[in-house]
C-alpha positions as CSV (number, residue, x, y, z in Angstrom):
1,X,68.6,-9.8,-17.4
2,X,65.6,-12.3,-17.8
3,X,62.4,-10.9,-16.1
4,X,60.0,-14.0,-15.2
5,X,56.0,-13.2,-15.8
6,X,54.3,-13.1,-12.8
7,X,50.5,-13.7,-12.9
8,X,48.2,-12.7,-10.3
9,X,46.7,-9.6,-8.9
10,X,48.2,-6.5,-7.0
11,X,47.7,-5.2,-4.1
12,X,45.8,-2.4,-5.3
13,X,43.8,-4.5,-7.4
14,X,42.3,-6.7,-4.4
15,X,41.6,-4.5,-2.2
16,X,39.7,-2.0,-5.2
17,X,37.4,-5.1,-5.9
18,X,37.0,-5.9,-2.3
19,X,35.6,-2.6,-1.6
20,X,33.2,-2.9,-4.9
21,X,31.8,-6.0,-3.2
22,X,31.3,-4.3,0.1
23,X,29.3,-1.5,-1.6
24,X,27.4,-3.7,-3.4
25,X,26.6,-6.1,-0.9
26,X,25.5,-3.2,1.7
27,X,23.3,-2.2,-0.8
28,X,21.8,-5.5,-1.7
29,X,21.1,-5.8,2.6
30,X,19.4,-2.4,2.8
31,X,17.2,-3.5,0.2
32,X,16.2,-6.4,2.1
33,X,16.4,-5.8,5.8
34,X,13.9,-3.4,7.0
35,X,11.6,-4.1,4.2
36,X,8.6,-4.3,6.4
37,X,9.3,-1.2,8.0
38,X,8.3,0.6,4.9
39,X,5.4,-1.7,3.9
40,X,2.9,-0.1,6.0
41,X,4.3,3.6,4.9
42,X,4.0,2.5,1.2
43,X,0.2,0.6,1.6
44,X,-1.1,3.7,2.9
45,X,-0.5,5.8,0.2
46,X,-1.6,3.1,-2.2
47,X,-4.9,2.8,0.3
48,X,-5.3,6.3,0.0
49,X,-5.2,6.2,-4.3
50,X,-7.8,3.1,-4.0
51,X,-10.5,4.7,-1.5
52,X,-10.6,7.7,-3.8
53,X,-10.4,5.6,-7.4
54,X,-13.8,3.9,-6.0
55,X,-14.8,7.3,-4.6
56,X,-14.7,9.2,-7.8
57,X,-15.9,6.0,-9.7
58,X,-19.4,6.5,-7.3
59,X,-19.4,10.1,-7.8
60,X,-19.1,9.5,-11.9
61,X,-21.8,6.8,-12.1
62,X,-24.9,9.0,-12.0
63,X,-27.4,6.4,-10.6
64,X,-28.9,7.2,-7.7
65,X,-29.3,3.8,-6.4
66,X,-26.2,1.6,-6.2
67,X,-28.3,-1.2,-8.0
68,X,-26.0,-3.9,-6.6
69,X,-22.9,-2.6,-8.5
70,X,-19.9,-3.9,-6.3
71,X,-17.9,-1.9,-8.0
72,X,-18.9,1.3,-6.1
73,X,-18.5,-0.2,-2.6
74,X,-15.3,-0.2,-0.7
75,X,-15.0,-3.2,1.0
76,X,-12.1,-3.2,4.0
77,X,-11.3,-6.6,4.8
78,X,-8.3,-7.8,6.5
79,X,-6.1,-8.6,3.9
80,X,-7.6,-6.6,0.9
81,X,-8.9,-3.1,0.2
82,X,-10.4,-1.5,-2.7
83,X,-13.6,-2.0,-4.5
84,X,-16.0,-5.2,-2.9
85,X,-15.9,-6.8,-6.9
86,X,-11.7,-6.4,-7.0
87,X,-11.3,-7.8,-3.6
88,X,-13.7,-10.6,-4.3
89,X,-12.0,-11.3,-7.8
90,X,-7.8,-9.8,-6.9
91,X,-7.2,-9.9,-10.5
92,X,-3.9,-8.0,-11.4
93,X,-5.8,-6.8,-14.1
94,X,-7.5,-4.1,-12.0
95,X,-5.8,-1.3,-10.4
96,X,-9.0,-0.7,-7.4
97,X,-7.7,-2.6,-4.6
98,X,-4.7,-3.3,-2.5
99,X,-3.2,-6.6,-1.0
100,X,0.3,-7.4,0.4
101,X,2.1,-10.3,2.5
102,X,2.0,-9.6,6.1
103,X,-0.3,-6.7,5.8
104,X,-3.6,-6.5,7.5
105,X,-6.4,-3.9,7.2
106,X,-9.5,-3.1,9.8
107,X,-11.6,-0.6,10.1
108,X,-12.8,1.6,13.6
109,X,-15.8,1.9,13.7
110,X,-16.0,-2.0,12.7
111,X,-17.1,-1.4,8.8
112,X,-16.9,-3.9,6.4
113,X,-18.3,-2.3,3.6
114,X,-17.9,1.1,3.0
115,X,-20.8,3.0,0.6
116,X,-20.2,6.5,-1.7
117,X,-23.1,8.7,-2.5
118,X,-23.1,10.3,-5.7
119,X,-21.4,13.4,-4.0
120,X,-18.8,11.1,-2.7
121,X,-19.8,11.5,1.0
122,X,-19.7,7.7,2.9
123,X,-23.5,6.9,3.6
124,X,-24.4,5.8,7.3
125,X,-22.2,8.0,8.4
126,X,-23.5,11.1,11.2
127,X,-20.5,13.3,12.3
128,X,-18.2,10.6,12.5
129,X,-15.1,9.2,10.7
130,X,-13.9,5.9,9.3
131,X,-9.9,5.6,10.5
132,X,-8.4,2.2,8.4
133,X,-5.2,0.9,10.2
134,X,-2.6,-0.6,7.6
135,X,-0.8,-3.2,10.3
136,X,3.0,-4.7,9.3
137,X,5.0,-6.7,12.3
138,X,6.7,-3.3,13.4
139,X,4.4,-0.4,12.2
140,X,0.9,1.0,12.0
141,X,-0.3,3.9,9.7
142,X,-3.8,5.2,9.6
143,X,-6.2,6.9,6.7
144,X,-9.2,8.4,8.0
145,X,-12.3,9.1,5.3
146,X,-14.6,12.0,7.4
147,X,-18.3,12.3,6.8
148,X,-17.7,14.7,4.2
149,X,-15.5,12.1,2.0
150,X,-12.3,13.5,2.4
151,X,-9.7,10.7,2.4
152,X,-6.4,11.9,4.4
153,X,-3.1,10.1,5.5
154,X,-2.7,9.9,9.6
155,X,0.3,9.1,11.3
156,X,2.5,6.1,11.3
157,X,3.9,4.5,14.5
């Protein structure tokens, strides 16, 4: 008996890479679709780390009179937050401030600057709070700094 060589793949062997591709490419998707969904989850913790870096950066300084530093002021504009001399300068270099595509910031009441005293409490500020909304296409979150300084995460919607 002569047995002819077949080339070629089995049965078995298609359909095992076929599902491999479909695993992979489901994964690649999720990665990709919905993305904005968590962007405005994921800037509000980073919001959060940056209003308390320039916070505790105030609170460390030891001058009672600001002086002009920038680096103690938290500016809030709408596509940057952090410290007013990062936002002015958005060198990756410096880990005080907070920027991404299709993002926007504001501030209720209307602040665009935002000062520390050396105890860390927001000056200006009489009873109320400062609430930031972090705005993607499909979600809003919210971090509120009271008059006391205490910088917490609201909800998202």
């Amino acid at each position: 008996m002569i047995r002819l060589k077949t080339s070629g793949f089995t049965l078995i062997e298609l359909i095992i890479v076929i599902i491999l591709l479909a695993i992979v490419s489901a994964y690649a998707a999720s990665r990709y679709i919905g993305q904005d969904s968590f962007a405005a989850f994921v800037a509000q913790e980073q919001v959060i780390s940056v209003i308390r870096q320039v916070q505790v950066n105030r609170m460390q300084s030891n001058v009672e009179a600001l002086s002009g530093n920038t680096n103690f002021t938290l500016a809030i504009q709408s596509d940057c937050i952090g410290s007013q001399n990062a936002c002015a300068l958005r060198s990756e270099t410096r880990s005080d401030w907070v920027s991404m595509n299709g993002l926007t910031f504001s501030a209720s009441p209307a602040l665009n600057l935002v000062e520390f005293d050396l105890l860390g409490n927001p000056t200006g500020l009489t009873g109320t709070s400062i609430d930031i909304a972090i705005q993607s296409v499909s979600e809003q979150c919210i971090v509120t700094i009271n008059a006391q300084g205490y910088v917490s995460q609201g909800g998202c919607s």
